[in-house]
C-alpha positions, 0 to 999 in steps of 0.5 A: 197913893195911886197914880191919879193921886187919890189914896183908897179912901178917895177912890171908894168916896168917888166909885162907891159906898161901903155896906158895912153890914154885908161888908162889901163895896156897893156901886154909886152914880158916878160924878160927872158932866153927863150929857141928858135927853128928854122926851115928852110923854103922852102926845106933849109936843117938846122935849130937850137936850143939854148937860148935867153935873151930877156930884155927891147928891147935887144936880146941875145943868142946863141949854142954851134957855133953861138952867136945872138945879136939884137933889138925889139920892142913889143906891143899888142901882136906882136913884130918885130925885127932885129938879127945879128949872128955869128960863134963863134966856127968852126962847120966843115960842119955841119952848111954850111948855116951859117958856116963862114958868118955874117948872118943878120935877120929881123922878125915879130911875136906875143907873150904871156905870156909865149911863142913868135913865128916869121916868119922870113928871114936871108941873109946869103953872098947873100942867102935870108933864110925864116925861123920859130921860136919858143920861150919858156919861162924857166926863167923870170926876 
């Protein structure tokens, strides 16, 4: 047992994956409250910031407007996913892009220890909305 009270099979669940087959530990996006930006591409006018858990498979997150909800996979230092997000307050304008809409996101990306990037495109009604993230680790699991 270590001192943070996790055995070695608990530590390996959090940091990483084993390959049994090359017979060596593989690194995993860390689980965690990540903070996350987001930049519009293609002269899009908007863009977000706001936090994130990320937890064996499963995003969740959000602003003070929108909440986000998905799934990922990971490996080898990339990772894909999708991401539903919804208003959760009105934003009066100030987010038209999304403001009243189910937007749904698909993305691909690489990540560290510490930190996770994705390129990604949102369907907002019958808008395709290509777009830039960051993720930054605050807190892990």
């Amino acid at each position: 047992m270590h001192a943070a009270g996790f055995d070695q099979a608990g530590l390996e669940r959090l940091f990483c994956r084993w390959d049994q087959t090359a017979g060596a530990a593989e690194a995993m996006i860390r689980n965690g409250l990540y903070h996350i930006t987001v930049e519009m591409l293609d002269g899009i006018k908007g863009g977000n910031q706001g936090v994130m858990v990320v937890r064996d498979g499963t995003l969740r997150g959000g602003d003070s407007f929108f909440y986000a909800f998905g799934t990922y996979t990971a490996a080898d230092g990339k990772w894909k996913g999708e991401v539903t997000n919804q208003e959760h307050s009105p934003t009066f304008g100030a987010r038209p892009v999304w403001e009243r809409k189910v937007v749904t996101i698909g993305f691909t990306g690489t990540y560290t220890d510490d930190a996770a990037e994705s390129d990604g495109i949102a369907l907002a009604g019958k808008q395709s909305i290509r777009f830039k993230s960051r993720l930054r680790l605050l807190v892990p699991d």
